[in-house]
GUTIGU-666365 format. One line per field, with one value per residue (C-alpha): x, y, z; residue in one letter; residue number from 0. Coordinates in steps of 0.001 Angstrom, whole numbers, padded with zeros to 6 digits. Last residue first. Layout:
<pts>
x c(X,...)
y c(Y,...)
z c(Z,...)
code c(A,...)
pos c(NUM,...)
</pts>
This chain:
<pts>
x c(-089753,-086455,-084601,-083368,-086107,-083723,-081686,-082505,-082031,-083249,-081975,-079011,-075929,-073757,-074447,-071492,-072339,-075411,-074020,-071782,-074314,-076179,-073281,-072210,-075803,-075839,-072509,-073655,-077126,-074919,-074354,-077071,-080200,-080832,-081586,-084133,-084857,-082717,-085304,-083673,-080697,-076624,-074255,-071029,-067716,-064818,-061117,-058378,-055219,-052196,-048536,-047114,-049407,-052000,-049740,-047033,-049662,-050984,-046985,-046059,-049544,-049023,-044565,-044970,-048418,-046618,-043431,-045511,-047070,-043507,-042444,-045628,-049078,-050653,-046880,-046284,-048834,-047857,-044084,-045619,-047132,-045433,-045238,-048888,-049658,-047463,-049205,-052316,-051524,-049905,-052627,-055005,-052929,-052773,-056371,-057176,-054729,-057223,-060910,-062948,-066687,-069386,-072875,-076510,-075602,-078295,-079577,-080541,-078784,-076877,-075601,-073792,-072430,-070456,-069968,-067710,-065133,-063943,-063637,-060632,-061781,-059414,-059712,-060005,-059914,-057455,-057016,-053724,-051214,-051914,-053523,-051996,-048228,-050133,-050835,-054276,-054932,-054969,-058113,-056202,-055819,-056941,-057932,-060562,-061298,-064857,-067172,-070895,-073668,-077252,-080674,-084176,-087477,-087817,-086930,-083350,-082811,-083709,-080864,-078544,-078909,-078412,-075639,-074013,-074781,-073270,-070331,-070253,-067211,-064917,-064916,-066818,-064278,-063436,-066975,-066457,-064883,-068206,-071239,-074719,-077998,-081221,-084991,-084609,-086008,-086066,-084613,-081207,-079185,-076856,-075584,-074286,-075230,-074227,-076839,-076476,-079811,-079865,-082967,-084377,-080988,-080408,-079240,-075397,-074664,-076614,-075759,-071882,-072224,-074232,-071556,-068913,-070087,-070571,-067201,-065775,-068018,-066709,-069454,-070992,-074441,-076220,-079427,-080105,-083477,-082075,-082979,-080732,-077239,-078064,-079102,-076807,-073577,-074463,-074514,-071428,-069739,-070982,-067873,-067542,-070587,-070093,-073399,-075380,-079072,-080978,-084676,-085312,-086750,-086910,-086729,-084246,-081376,-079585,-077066,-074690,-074577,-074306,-071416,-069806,-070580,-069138,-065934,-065679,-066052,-063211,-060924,-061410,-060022,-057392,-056191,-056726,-054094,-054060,-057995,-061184,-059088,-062084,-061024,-060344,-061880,-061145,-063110,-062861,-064646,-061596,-059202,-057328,-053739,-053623,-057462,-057157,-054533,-056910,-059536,-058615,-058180,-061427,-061453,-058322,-058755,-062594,-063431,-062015,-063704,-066702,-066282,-065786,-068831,-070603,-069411,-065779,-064688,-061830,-058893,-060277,-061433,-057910,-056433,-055366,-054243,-051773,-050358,-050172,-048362,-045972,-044907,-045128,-042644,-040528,-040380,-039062,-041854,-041062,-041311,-042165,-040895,-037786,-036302,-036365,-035807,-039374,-041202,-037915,-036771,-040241,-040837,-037530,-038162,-041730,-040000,-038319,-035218,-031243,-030516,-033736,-033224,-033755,-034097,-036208,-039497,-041713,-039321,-038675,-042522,-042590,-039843,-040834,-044354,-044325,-040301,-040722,-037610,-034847,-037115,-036089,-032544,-031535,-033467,-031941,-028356,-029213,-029519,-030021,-028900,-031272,-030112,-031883,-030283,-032436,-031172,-028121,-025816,-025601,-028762,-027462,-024866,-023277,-021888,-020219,-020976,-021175,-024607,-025115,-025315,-027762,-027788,-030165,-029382,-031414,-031348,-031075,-033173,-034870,-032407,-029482,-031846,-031772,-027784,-026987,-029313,-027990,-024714,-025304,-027325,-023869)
y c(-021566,-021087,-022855,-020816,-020866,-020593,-023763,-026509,-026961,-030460,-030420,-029804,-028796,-027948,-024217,-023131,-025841,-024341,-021023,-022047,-023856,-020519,-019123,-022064,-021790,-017773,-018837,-021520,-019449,-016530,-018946,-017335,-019454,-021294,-024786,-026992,-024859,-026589,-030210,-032998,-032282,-032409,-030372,-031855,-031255,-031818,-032510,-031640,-034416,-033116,-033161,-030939,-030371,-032870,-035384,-034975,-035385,-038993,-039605,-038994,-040720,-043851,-044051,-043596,-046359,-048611,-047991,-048971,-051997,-053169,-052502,-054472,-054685,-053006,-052203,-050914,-048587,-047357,-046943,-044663,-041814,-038740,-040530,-041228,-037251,-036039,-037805,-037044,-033499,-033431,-035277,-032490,-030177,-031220,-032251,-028355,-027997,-026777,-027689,-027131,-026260,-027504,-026049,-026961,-030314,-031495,-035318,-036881,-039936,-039404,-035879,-037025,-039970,-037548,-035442,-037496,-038853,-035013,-034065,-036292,-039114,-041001,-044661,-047638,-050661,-051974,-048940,-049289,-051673,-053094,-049947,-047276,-049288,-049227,-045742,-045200,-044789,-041425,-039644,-036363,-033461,-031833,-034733,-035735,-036755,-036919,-034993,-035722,-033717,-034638,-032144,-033452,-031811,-035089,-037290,-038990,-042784,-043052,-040491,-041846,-045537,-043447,-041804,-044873,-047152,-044885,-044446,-047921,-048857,-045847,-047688,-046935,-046751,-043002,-042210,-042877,-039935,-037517,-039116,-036942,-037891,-035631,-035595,-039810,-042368,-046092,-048968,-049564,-052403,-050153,-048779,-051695,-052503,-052838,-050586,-047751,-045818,-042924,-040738,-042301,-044330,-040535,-040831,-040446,-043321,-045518,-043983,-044402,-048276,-048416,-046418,-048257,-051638,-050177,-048601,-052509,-054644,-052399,-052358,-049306,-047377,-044677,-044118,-040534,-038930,-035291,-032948,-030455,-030193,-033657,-035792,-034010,-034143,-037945,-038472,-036983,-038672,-042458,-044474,-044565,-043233,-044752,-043129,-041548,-041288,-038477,-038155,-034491,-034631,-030689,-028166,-026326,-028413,-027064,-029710,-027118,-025788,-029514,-029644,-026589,-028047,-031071,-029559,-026852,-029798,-031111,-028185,-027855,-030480,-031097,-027294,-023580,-021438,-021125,-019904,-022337,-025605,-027467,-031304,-033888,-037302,-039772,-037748,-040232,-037780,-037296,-036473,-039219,-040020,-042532,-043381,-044553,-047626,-048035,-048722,-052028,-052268,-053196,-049997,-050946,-054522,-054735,-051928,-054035,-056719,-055266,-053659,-057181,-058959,-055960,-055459,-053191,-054615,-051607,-053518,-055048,-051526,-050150,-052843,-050466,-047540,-050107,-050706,-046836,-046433,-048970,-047096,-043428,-045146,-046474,-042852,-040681,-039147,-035016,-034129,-030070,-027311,-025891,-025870,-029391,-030743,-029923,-033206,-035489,-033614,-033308,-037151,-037949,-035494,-037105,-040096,-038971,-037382,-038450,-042031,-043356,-047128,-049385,-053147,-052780,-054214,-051032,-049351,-051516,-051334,-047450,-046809,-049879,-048785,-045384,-046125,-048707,-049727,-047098,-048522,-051965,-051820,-050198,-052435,-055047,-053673,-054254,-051940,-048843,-046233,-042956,-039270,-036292,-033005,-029536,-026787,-026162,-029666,-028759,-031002,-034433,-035750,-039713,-042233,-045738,-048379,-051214,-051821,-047570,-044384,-041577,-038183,-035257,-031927,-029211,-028582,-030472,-033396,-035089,-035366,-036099,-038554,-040899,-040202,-041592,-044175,-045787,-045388,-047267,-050225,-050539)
z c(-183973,-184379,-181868,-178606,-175467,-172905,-172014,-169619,-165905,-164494,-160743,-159558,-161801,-159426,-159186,-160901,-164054,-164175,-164648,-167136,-169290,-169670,-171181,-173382,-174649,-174937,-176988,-179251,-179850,-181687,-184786,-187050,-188521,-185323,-185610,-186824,-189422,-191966,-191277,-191534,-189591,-188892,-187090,-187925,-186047,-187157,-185293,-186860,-188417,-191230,-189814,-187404,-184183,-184830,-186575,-183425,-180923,-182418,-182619,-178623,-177932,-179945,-179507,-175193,-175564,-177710,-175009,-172078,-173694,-174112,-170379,-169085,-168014,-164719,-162962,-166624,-166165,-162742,-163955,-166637,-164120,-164886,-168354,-168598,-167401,-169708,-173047,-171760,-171250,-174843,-176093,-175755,-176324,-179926,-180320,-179823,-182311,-184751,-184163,-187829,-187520,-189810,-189561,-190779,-192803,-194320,-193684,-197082,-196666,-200053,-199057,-195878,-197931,-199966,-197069,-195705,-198262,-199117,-195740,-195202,-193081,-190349,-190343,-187736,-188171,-185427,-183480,-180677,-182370,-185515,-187018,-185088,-186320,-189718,-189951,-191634,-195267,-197546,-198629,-199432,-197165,-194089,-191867,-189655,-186122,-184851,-183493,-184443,-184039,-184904,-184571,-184265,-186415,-188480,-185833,-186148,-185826,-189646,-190329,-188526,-190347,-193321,-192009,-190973,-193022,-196153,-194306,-193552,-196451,-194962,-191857,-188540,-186334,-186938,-186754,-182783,-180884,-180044,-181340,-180450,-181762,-180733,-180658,-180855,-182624,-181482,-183583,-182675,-184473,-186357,-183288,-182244,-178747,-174803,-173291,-171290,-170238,-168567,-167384,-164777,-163499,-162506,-159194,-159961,-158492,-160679,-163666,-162684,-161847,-166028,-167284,-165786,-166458,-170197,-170471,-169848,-171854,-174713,-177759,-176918,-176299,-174874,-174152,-172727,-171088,-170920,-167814,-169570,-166336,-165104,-168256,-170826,-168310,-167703,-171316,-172282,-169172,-169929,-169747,-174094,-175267,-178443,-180452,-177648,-178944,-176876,-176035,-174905,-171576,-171133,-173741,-175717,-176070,-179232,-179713,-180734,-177143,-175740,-177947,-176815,-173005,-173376,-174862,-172051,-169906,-171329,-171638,-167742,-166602,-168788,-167647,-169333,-169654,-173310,-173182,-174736,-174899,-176453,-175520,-177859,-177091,-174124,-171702,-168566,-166203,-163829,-166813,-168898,-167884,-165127,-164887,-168353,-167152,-163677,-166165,-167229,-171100,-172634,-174753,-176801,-178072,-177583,-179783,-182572,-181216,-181261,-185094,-186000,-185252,-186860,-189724,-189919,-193251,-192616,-193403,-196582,-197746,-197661,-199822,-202608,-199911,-198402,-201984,-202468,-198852,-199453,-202918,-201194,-198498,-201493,-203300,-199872,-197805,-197158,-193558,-193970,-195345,-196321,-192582,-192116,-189121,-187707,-188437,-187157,-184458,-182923,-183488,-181420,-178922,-178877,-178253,-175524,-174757,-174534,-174669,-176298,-177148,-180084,-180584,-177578,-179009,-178503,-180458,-183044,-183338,-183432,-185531,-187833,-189262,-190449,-190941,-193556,-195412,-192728,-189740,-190457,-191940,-188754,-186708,-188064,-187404,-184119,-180400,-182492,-179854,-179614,-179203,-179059,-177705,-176873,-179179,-181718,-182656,-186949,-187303,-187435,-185515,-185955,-183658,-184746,-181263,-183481,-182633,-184189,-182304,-184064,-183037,-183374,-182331,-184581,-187838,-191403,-190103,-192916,-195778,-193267,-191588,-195144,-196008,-192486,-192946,-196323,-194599,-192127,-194039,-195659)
code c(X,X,X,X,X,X,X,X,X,X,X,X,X,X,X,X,X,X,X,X,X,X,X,X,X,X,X,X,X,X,X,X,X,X,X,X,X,X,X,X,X,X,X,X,X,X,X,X,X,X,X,X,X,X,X,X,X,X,X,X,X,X,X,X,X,X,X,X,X,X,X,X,X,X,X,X,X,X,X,X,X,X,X,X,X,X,X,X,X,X,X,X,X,X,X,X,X,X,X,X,X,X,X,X,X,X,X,X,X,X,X,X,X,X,X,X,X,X,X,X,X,X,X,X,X,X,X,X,X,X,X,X,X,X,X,X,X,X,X,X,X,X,X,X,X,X,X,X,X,X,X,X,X,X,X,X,X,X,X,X,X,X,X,X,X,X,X,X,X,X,X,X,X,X,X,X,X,X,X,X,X,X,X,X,X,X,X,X,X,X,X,X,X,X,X,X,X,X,X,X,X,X,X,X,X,X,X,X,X,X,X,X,X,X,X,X,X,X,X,X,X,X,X,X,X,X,X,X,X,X,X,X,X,X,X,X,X,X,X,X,X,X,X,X,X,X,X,X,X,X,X,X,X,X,X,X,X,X,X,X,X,X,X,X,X,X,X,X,X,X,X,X,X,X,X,X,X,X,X,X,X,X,X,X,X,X,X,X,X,X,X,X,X,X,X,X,X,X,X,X,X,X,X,X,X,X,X,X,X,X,X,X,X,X,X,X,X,X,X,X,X,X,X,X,X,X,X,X,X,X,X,X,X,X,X,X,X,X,X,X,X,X,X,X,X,X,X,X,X,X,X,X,X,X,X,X,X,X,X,X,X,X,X,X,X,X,X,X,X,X,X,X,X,X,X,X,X,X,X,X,X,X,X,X,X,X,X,X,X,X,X,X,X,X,X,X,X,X,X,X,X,X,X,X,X,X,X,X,X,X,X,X,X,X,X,X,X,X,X,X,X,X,X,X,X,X)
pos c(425,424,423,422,421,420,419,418,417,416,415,414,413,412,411,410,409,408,407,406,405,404,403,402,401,400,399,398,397,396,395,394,393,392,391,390,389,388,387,386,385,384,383,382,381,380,379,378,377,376,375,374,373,372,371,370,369,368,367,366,365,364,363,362,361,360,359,358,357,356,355,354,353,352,351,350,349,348,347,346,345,344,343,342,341,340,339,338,337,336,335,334,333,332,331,330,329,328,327,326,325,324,323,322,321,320,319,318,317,316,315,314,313,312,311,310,309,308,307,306,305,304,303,302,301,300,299,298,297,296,295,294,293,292,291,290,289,288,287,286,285,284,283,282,281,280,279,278,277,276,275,274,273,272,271,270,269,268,267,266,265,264,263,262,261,260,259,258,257,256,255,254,253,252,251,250,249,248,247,246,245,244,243,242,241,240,239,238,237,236,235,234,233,232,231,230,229,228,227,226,225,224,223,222,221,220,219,218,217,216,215,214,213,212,211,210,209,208,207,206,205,204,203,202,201,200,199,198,197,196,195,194,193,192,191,190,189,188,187,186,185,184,183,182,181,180,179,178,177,176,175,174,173,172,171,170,169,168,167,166,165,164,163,162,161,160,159,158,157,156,155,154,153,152,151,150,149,148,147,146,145,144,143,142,141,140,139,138,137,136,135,134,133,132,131,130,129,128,127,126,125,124,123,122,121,120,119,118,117,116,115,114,113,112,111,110,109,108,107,106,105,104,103,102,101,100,99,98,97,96,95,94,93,92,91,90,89,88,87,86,85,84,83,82,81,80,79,78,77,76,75,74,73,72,71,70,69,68,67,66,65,64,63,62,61,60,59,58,57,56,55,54,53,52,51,50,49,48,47,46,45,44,43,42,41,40,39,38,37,36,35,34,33,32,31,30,29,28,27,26,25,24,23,22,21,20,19,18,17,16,15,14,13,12,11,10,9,8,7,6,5,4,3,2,1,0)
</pts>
């Protein structure tokens, strides 16, 4: 019976394309109409049938990562493609009883993201204290784990992340020497490093991951500029300095949609009166919705991606102003497409560090985090934020004489304690 029930599910979903479905009792079914490249996966139970057919958002990636399904032909971003492009009258279409266990999950929402303080570090704990020979396998040599800025098609990893930390160095308008900088989740310490050697920054930055902060700290050291950096192991809502400038690339999406208020508000007392604020985070393009629960359980416990609508809200009620919002389209896509090739070019090394299971979470969370930037609804924003609405440049043409003059530093090394030209309005 549970079959059947299938075979009638994928046929609504996948009405092109070369998708097949092999059952436990060895029964074989096409979807598609057999043109382009082949998927094929073996159900392994008839549990894991009846699984992923009640709850696929959660079930195809834990039966997965379980083995009580297999990929014969393809990967699982095969499997994701065929799925989000099968149908050629729009796009994946959520039958009633997913809607339903979405709406119940969107009714406890706030439980799930109680992110106080205790929690919030060992929420951090469960993904960013992995050993760092697993990131070393897929991220780039400077450990960006954020979307990169993919400035021309052909550009590489490499270079699409320091493009990245150089448009948001641009936006941070660094105009003058020893500007005090607040690094909010500076992960293993690139952003800051790049601030401190390339602007002559004076950078604190802080986690909650005992692990980026060892490697901050080691990478401050050896970079010479123990000075200027400063990596501390604390919340952000127990700093008390001020700072000329706040940067946050890749955390707002663990704060919680209960801290927004805290956050910006806490972000806005941090801030000096003349400083500038940008934040990067992910975001998405429609309706306040709730996060995937195989993410949730799996890879970020407590974590939430904003729709525009639920940010600026609290944006407006700490009385920062927002001086420029820009919108990064796909940019996250090809981001986690190189990661995503990289870890499989390299998966027998990660499963040498943990195990076959944690291999395939890892295969079904970057395959589908590419799959919603490229298909489904997710973009990066990026806030510019300030007290004061002269505190930046009142046209955009100061990004790109910044990106410019970052360039050249970046050709000469970056010795010594360039800055930008005289840019702010003044």
């Amino acid at each position: 019976m549970w079959n059947t029930i299938f075979d009638r599910f994928i046929s609504t979903i996948v009405r092109r394309g070369n998708f097949r479905v092999t059952y436990a009792n060895g029964k074989s079914k096409l979807f598609g109409g057999g043109s382009g490249k082949p998927t094929h996966i073996r159900f392994n139970s008839d549990k894991a049938v009846r699984l992923v057919l009640m709850n696929p958002e959660y079930y195809l990636g834990h039966c997965y990562a379980e083995g009580m399904f297999d990929l014969v032909e393809g990967d699982m971003y095969d499997l994701l493609e065929a799925v989000f492009t099968g149908n050629p009258d729009g796009d994946f279409e959520y039958k009633p009883w997913m809607k339903a266990l979405a709406a119940v999950r969107y009714r406890f929402r706030n439980f799930r993201e109680n992110n106080v303080a205790a929690k919030s570090r060992k929420n951090v704990q469960h993904h960013y204290d992995l050993t760092g020979a697993l990131y070393d396998i897929f991220l780039d040599s400077d450990r960006q784990y954020s979307c990169a800025y993919f400035e021309t098609p052909d550009s590489d990893l490499e270079q699409a992340q320091l493009a990245k930390k150089r448009h948001i160095a641009a936006k941070m308008v660094m105009n003058r020497p020893n500007l005090s900088v607040l690094d909010i989740g500076c992960g293993w310490g690139g952003m800051a490093l790049y601030l401190a050697r390339l602007l002559g920054a004076k950078v604190k930055g802080v986690t909650l991951s005992d692990e980026q902060l060892a490697i901050a700290k080691s990478r401050a050291t050896d970079s010479g500029l123990s000075d200027r950096l400063r990596f501390e192991l604390q919340d952000y809502r127990h700093v008390e300095e001020k700072f000329d400038r706040i940067v946050s690339v890749g955390m707002f999406e663990h704060v919680g949609r209960p801290f927004y208020d805290q956050y910006f508000q806490k972000s806005a007392q941090l801030l000096k009166k003349d400083g500038v604020m940008l934040m990067h985070t992910i975001g998405r393009t429609d309706m306040p919705s709730t996060t995937n629960p195989f993410i949730e359980k799996y890879i970020f416990p407590g974590g939430y991606i904003p729709s525009l609508s639920e940010v600026m809200p609290a944006i407006e009620r700490s009385g920062l102003k927002i001086t420029d919002i820009e919108i990064l389209r796909l940019h996250y896509a090809e981001t986690l497409k190189a990661w995503r090739e990289k870890f499989m070019a390299r998966r027998e090394e990660a499963k040498a560090l943990y195990d076959e299971k944690f291999c395939r979470i890892w295969e079904f969370y970057l395959a589908s985090s590419e799959s919603a930037f490229r298909w489904q609804n997710l973009v990066i924003f990026q806030f510019q934020l300030a007290h004061d609405q002269e505190a930046v440049p009142l046209t955009r043409d100061y990004i790109q004489s910044a990106e410019s003059c970052l360039r050249n530093i970046e050709q000469k090394q970056g010795t010594g304690a360039a800055t930008f030209p005289q840019q702010a309005a003044e």
